[in-house]
LOLUM-310066 format. One record per residue: residue number from 1; x negated, y, z of N, C-alpha, C, CB in turn. Coordinates in nm, 2 decimals. Glycine has a CB too. Layout:
N
+-----+--------+--------+--------+--------+--------+--------+--------+--------+--------+--------+--------+--------+
! num !   n.px !   n.py !   n.pz !  ca.px !  ca.py !  ca.pz !   c.px !   c.py !   c.pz !  cb.px !  cb.py !  cb.pz !
+-----+--------+--------+--------+--------+--------+--------+--------+--------+--------+--------+--------+--------+
! NUM !      X !      Y !      Z !      X !      Y !      Z !      X !      Y !      Z !      X !      Y !      Z !
...
+-----+--------+--------+--------+--------+--------+--------+--------+--------+--------+--------+--------+--------+
END
This chain:
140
+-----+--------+--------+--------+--------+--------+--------+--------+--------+--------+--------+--------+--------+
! num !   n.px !   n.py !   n.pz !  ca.px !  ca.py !  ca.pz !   c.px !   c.py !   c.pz !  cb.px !  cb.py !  cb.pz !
+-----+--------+--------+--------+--------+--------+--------+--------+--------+--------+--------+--------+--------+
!   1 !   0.77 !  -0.47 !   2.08 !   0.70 !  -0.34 !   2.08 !   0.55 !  -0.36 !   2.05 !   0.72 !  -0.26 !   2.20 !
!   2 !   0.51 !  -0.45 !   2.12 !   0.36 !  -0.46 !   2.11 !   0.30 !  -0.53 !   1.95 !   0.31 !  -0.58 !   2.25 !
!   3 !   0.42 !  -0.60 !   1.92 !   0.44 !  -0.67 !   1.76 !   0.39 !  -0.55 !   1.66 !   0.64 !  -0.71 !   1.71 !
!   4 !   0.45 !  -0.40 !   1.67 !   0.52 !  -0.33 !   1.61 !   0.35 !  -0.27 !   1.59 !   0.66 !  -0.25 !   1.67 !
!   5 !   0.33 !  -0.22 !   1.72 !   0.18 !  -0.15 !   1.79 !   0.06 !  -0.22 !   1.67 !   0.13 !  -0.22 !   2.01 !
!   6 !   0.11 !  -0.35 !   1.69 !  -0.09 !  -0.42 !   1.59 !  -0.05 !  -0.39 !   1.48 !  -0.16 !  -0.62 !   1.57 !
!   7 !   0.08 !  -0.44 !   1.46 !   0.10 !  -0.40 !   1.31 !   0.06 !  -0.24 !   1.24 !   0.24 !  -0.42 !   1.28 !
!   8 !   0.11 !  -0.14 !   1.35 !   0.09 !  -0.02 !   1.22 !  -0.03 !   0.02 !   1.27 !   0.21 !   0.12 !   1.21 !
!   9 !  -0.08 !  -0.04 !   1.36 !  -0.23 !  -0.01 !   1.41 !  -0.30 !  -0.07 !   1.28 !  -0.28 !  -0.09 !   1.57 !
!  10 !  -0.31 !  -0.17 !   1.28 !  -0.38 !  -0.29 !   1.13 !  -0.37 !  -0.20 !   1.02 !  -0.28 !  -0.46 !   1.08 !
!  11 !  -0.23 !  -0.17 !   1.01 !  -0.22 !  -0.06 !   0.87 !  -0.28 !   0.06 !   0.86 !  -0.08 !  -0.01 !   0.83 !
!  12 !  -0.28 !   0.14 !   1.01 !  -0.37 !   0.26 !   0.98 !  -0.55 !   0.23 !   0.98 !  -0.33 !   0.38 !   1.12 !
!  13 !  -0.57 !   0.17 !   1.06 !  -0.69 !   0.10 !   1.01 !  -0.73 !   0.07 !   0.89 !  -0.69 !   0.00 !   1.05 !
!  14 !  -0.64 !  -0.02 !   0.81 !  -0.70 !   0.00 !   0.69 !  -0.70 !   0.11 !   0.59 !  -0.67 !  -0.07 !   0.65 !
!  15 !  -0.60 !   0.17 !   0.60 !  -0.62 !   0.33 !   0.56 !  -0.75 !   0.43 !   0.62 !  -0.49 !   0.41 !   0.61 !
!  16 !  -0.77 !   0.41 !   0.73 !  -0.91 !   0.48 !   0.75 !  -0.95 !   0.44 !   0.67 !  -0.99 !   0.46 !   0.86 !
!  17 !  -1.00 !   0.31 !   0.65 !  -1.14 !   0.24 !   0.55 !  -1.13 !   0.26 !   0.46 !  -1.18 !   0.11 !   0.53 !
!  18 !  -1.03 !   0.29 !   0.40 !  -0.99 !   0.26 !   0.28 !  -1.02 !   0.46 !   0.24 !  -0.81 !   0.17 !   0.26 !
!  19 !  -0.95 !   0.54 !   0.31 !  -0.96 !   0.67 !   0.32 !  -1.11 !   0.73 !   0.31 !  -0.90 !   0.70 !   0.43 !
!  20 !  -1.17 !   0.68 !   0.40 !  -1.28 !   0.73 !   0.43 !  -1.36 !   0.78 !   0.35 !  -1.34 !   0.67 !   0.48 !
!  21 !  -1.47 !   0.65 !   0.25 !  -1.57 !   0.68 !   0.15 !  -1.46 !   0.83 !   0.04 !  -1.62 !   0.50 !   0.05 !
!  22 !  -1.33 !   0.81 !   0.01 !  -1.30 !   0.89 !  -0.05 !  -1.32 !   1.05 !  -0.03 !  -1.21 !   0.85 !  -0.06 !
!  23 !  -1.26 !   1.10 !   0.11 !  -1.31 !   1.19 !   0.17 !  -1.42 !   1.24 !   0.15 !  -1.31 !   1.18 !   0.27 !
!  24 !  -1.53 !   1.10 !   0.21 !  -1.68 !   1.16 !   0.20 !  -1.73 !   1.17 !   0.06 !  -1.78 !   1.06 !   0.28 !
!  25 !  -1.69 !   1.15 !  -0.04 !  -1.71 !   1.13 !  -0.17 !  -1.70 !   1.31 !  -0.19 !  -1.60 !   1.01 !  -0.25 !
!  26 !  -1.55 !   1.33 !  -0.17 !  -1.50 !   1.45 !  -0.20 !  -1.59 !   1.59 !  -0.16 !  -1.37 !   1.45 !  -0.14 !
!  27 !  -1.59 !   1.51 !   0.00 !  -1.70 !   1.63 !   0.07 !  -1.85 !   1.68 !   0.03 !  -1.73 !   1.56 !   0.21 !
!  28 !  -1.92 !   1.56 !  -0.02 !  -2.05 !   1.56 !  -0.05 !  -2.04 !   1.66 !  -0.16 !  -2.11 !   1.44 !  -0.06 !
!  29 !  -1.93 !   1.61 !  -0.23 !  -1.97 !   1.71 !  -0.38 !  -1.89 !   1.86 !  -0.37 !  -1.90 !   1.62 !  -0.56 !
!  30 !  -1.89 !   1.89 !  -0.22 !  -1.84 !   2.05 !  -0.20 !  -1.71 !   2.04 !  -0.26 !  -1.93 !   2.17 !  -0.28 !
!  31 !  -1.67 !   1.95 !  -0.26 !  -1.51 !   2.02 !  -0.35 !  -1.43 !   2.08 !  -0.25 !  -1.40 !   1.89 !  -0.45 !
!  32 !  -1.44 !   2.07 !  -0.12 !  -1.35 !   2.15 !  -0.04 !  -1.21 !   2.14 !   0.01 !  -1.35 !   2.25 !  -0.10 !
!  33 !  -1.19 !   1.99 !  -0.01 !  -1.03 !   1.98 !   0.01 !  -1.07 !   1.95 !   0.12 !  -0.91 !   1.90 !  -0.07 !
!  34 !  -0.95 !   1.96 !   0.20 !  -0.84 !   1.95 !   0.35 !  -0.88 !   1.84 !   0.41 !  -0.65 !   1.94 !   0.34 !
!  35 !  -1.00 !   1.77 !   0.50 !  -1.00 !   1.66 !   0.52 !  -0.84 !   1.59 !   0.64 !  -1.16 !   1.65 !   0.56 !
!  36 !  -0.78 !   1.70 !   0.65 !  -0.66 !   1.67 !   0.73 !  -0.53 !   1.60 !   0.59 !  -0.60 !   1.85 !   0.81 !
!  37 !  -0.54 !   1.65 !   0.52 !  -0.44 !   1.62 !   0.40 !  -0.50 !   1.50 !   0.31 !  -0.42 !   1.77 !   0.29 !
!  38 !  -0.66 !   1.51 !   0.31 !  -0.69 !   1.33 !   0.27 !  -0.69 !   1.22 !   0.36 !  -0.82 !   1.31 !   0.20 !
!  39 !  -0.70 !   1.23 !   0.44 !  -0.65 !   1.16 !   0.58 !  -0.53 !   1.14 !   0.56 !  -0.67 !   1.24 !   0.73 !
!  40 !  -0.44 !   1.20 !   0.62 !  -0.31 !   1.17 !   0.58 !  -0.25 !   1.13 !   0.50 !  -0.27 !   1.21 !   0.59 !
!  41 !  -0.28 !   1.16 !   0.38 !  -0.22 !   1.13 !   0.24 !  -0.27 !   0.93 !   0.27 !  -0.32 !   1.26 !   0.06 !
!  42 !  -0.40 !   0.90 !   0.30 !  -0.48 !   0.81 !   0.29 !  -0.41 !   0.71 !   0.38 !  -0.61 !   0.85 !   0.33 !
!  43 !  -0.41 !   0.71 !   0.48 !  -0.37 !   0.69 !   0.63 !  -0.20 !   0.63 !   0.57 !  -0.39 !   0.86 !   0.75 !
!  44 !  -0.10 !   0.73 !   0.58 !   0.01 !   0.71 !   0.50 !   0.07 !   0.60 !   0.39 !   0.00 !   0.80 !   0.45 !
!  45 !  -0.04 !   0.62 !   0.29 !  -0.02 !   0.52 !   0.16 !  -0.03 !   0.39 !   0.23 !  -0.14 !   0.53 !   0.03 !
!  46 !  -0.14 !   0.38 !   0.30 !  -0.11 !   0.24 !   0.41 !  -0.04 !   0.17 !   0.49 !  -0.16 !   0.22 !   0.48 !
!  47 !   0.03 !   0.32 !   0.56 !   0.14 !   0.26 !   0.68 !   0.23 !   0.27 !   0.59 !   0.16 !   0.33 !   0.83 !
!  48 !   0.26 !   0.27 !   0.48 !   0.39 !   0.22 !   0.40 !   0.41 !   0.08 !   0.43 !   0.38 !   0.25 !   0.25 !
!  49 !   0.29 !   0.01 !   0.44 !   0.30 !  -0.13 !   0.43 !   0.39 !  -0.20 !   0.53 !   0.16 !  -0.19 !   0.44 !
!  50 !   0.37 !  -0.15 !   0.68 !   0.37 !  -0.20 !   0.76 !   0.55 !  -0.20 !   0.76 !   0.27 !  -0.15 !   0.85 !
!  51 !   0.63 !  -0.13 !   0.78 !   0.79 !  -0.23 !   0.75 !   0.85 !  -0.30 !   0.64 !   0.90 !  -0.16 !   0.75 !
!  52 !   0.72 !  -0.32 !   0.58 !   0.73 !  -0.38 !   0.47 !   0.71 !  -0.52 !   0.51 !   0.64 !  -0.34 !   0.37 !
!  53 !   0.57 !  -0.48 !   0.61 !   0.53 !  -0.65 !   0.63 !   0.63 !  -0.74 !   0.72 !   0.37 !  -0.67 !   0.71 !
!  54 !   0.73 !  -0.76 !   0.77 !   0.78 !  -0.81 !   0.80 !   0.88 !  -0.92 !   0.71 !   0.80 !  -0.75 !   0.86 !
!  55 !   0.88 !  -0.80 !   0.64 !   1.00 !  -0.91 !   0.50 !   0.87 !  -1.00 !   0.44 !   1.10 !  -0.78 !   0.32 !
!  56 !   0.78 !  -0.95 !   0.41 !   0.65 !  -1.03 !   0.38 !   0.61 !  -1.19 !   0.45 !   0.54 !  -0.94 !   0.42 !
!  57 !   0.64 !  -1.14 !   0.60 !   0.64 !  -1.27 !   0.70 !   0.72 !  -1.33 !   0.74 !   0.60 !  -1.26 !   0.79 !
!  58 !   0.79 !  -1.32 !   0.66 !   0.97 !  -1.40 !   0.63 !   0.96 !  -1.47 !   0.55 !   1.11 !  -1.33 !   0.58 !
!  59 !   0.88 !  -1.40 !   0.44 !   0.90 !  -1.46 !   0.28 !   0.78 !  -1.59 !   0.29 !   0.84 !  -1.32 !   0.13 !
!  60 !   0.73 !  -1.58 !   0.36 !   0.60 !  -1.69 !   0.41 !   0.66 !  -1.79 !   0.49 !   0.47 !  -1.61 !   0.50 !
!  61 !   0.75 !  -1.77 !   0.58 !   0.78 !  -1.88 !   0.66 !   0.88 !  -1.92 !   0.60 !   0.80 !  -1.86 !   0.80 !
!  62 !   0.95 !  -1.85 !   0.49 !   1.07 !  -1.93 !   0.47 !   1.05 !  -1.98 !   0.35 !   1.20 !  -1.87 !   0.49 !
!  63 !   1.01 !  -1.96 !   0.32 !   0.90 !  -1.98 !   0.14 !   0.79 !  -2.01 !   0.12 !   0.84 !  -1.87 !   0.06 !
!  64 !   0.77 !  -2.14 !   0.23 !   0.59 !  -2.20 !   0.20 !   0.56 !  -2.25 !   0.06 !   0.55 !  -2.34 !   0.31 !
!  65 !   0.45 !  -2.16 !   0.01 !   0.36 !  -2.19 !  -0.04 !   0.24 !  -2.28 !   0.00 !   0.35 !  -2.10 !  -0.06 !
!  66 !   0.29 !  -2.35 !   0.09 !   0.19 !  -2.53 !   0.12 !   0.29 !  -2.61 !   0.13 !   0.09 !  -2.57 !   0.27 !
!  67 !   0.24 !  -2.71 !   0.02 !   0.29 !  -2.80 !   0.04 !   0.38 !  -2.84 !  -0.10 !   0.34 !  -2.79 !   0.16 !
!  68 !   0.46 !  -2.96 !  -0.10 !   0.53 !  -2.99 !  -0.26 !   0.63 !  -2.83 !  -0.28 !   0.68 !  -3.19 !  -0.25 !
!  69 !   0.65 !  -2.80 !  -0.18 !   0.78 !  -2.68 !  -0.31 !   0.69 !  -2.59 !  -0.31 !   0.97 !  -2.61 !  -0.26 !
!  70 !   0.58 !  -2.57 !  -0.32 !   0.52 !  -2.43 !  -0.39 !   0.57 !  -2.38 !  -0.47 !   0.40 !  -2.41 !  -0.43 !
!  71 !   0.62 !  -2.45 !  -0.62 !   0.63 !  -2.40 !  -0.75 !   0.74 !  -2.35 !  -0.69 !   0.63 !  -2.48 !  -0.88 !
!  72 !   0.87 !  -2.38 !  -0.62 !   1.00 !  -2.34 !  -0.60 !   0.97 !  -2.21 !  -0.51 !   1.09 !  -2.47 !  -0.54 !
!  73 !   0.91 !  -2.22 !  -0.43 !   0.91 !  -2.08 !  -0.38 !   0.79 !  -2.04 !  -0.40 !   0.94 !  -2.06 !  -0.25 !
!  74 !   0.74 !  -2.03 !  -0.55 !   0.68 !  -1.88 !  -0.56 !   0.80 !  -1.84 !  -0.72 !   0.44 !  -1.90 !  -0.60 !
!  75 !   0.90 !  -1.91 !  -0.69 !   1.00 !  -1.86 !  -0.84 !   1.09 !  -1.74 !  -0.71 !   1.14 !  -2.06 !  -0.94 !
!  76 !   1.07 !  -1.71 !  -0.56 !   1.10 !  -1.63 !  -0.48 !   0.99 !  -1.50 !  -0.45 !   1.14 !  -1.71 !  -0.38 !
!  77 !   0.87 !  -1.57 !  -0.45 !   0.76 !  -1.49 !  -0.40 !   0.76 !  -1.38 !  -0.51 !   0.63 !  -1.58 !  -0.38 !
!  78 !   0.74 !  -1.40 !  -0.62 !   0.69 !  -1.32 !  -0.72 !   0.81 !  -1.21 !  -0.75 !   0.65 !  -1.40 !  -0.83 !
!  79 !   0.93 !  -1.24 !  -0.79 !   1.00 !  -1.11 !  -0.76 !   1.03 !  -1.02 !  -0.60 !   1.13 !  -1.16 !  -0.81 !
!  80 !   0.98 !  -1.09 !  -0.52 !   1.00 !  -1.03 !  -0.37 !   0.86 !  -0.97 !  -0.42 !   1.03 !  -1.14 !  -0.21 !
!  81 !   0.75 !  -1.01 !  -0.47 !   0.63 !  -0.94 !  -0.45 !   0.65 !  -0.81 !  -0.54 !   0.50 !  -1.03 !  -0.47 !
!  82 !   0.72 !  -0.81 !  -0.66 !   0.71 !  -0.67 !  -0.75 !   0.86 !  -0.62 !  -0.67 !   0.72 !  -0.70 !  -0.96 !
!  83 !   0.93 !  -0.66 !  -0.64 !   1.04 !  -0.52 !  -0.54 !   0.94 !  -0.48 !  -0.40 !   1.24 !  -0.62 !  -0.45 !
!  84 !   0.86 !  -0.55 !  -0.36 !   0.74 !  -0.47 !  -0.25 !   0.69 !  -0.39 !  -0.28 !   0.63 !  -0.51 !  -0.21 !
!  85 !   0.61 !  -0.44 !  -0.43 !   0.53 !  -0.32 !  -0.50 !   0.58 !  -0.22 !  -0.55 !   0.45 !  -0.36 !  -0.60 !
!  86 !   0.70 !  -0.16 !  -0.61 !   0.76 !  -0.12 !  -0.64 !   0.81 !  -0.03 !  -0.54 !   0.82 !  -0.20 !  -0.69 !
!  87 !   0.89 !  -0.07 !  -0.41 !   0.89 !   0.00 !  -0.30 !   0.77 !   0.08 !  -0.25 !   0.92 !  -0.08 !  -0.22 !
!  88 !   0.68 !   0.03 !  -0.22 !   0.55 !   0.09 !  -0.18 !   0.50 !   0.22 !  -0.31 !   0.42 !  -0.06 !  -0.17 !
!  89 !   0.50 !   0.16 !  -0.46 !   0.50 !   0.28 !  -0.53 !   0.56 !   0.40 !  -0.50 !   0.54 !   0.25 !  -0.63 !
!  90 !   0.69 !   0.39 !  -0.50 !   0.77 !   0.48 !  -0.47 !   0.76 !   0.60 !  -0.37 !   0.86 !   0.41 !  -0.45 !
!  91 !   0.68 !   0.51 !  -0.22 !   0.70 !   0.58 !  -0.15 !   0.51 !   0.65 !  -0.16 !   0.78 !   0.50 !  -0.02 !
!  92 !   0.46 !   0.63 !  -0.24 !   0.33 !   0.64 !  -0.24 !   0.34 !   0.77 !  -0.35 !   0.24 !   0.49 !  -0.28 !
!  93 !   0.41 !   0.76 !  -0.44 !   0.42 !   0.91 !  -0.52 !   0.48 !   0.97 !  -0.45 !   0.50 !   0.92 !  -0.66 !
!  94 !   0.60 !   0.97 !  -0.39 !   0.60 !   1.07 !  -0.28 !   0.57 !   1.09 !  -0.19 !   0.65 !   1.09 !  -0.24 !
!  95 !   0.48 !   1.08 !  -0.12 !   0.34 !   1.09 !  -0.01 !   0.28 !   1.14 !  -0.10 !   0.25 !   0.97 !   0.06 !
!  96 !   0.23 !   1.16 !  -0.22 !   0.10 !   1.23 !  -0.28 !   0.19 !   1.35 !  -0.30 !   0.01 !   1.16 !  -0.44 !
!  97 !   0.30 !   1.36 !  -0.37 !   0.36 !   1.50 !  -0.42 !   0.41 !   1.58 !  -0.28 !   0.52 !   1.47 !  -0.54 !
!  98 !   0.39 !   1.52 !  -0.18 !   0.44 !   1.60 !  -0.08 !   0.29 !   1.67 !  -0.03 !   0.53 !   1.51 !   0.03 !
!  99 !   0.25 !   1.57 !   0.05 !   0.10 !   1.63 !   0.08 !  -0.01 !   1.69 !  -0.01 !   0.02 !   1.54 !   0.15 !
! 100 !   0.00 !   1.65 !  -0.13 !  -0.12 !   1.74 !  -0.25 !  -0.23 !   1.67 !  -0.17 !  -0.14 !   1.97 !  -0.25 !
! 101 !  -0.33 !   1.55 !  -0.12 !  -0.43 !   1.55 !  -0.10 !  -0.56 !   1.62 !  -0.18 !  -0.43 !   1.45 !  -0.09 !
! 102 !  -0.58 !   1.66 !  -0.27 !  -0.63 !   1.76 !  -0.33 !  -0.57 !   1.84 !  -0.41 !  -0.72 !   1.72 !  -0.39 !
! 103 !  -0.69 !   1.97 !  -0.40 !  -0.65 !   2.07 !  -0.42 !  -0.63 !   2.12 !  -0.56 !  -0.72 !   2.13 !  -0.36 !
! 104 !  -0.70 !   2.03 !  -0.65 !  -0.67 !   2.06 !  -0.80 !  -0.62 !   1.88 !  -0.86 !  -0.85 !   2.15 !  -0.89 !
! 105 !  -0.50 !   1.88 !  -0.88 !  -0.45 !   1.75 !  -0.89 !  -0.47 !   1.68 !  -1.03 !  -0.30 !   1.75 !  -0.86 !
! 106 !  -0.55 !   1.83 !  -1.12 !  -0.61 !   1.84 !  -1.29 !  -0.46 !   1.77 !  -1.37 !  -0.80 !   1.71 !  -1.32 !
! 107 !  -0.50 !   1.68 !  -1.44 !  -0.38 !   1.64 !  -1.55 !  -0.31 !   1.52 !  -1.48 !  -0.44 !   1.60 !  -1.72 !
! 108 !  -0.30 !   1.48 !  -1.34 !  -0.23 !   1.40 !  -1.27 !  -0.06 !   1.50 !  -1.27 !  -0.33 !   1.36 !  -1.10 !
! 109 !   0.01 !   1.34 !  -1.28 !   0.16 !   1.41 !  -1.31 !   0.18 !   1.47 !  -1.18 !   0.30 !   1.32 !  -1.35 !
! 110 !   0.25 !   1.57 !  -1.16 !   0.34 !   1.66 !  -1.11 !   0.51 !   1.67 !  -1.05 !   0.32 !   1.72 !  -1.22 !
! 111 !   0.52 !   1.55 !  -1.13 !   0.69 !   1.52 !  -1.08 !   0.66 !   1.35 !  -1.06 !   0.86 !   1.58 !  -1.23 !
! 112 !   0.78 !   1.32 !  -0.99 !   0.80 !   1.21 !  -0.95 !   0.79 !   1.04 !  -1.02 !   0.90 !   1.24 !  -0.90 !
! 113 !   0.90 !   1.08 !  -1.10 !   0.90 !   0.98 !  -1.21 !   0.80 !   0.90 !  -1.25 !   0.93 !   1.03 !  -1.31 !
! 114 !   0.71 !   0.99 !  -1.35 !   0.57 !   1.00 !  -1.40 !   0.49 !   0.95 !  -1.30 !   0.53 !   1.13 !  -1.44 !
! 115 !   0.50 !   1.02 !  -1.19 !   0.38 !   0.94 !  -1.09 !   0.40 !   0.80 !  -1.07 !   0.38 !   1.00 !  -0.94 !
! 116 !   0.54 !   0.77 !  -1.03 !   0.61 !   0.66 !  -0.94 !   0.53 !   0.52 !  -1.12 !   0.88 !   0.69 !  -0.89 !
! 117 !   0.62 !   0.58 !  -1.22 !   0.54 !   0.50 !  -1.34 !   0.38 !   0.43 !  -1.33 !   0.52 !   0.62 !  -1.46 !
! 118 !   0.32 !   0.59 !  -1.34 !   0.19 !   0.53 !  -1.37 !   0.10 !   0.44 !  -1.20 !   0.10 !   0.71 !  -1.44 !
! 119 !   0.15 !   0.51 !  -1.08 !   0.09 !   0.42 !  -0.99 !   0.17 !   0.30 !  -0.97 !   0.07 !   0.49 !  -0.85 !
! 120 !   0.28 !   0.27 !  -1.02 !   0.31 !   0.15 !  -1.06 !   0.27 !   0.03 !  -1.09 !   0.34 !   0.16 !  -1.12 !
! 121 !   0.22 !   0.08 !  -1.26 !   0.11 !   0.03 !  -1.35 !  -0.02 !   0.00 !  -1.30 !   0.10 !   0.11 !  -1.44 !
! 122 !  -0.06 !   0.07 !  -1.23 !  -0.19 !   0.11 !  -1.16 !  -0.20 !   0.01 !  -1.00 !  -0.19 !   0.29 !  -1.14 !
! 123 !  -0.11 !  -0.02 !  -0.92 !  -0.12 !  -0.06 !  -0.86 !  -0.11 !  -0.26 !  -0.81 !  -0.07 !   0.03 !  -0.83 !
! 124 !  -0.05 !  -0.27 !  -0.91 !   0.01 !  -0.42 !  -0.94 !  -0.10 !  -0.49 !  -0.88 !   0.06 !  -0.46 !  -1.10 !
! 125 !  -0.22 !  -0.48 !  -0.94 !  -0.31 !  -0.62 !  -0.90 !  -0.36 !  -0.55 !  -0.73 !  -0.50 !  -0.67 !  -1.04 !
! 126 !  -0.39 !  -0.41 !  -0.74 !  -0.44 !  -0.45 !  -0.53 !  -0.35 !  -0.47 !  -0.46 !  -0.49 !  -0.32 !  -0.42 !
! 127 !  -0.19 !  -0.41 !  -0.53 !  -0.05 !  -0.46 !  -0.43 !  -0.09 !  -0.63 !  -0.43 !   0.14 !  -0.41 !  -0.53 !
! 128 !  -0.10 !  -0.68 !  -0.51 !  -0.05 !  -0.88 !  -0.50 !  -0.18 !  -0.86 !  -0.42 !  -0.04 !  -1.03 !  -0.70 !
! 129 !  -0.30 !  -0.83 !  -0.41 !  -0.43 !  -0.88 !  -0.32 !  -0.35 !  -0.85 !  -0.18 !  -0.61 !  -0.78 !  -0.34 !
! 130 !  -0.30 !  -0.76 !  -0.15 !  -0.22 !  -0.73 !  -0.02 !  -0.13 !  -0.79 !   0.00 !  -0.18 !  -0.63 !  -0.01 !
! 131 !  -0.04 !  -0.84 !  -0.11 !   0.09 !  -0.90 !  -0.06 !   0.02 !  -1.08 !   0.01 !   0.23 !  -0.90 !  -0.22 !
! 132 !  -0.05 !  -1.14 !  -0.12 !  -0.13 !  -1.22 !  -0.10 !  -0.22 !  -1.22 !   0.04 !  -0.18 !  -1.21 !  -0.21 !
! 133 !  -0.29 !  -1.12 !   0.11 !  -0.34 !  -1.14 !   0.24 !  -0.28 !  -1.16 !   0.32 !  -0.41 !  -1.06 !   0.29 !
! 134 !  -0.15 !  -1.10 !   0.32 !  -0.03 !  -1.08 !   0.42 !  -0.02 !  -1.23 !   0.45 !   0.13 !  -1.00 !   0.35 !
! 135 !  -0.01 !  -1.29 !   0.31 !   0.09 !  -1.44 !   0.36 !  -0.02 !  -1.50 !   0.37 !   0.22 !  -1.51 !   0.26 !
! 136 !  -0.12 !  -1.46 !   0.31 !  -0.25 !  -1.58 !   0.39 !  -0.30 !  -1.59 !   0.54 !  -0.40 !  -1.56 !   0.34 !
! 137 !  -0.22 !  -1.44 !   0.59 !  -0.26 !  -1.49 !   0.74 !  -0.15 !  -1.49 !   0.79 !  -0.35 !  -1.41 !   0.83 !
! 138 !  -0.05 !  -1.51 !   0.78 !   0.03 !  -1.57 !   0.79 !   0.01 !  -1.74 !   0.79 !   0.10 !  -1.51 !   0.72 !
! 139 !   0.03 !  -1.82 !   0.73 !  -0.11 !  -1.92 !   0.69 !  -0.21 !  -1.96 !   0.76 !  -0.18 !  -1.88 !   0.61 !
! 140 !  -0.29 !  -1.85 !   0.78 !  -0.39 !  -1.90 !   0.92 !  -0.36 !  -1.89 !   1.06 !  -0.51 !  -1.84 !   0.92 !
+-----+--------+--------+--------+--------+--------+--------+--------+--------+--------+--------+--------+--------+
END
């Protein structure tokens, strides 16, 4: 239980930080959205991570990347890391289409698909910096 506690604690955490400047960004220029719905939306996209990270800290202990079989298990790592990212996409277009963090979403898609696509595309390199931190501390 206490495992469970740092973990989605760590994850909302970094959603604050990560949340935050955005909010204040939004705020300063009066645009007026819901700082309850960018919070959350924010906050959310992050704790997606966290039942994630466990398969992550599997994939590390049972898949070291130190030592002679690196090459052999990163021929595991890298498709476990795009079915993460992939997962996390998924659930990240739907967290935005549900909560609307802002109020005018302009020419951002509207249905699922489209979204799940383009933050897809869009997310690949901070997903691997994440997946990548995961198993570096893991590691340390």
């Amino acid at each position: 239980m206490k495992r469970w506690a740092a973990i989605i604690g760590a994850w909302a955490v970094l959603g604050l930080i990560w949340v935050g400047p955005i909010y204040l960004e939004t705020h300063l220029e009066e645009m007026g959205h819901s700082p309850v719905r960018i919070f959350s939306w924010g906050v959310l996209m992050w704790l997606v991570w966290a039942p994630l990270t466990p398969a992550m800290v599997w994939l590390a202990r049972r898949y070291s990347l130190i030592g002679g079989a690196w090459k052999s298990s990163l021929l595991v790592h890298l498709p476990s890391f795009v079915l993460l990212s992939i997962i996390h996409s998924a659930a990240v277009a739907a967290i935005t289409l549900s909560i609307k963090p802002f109020d005018e979403m302009s020419t951002s898609p509207a249905e699922f698909w489209p979204r799940f696509i383009l933050r897809l595309q869009g997310a690949l390199g901070s997903d691997l910096l994440i997946y990548a931190g995961v198993i570096g501390i893991c590691y340390a």
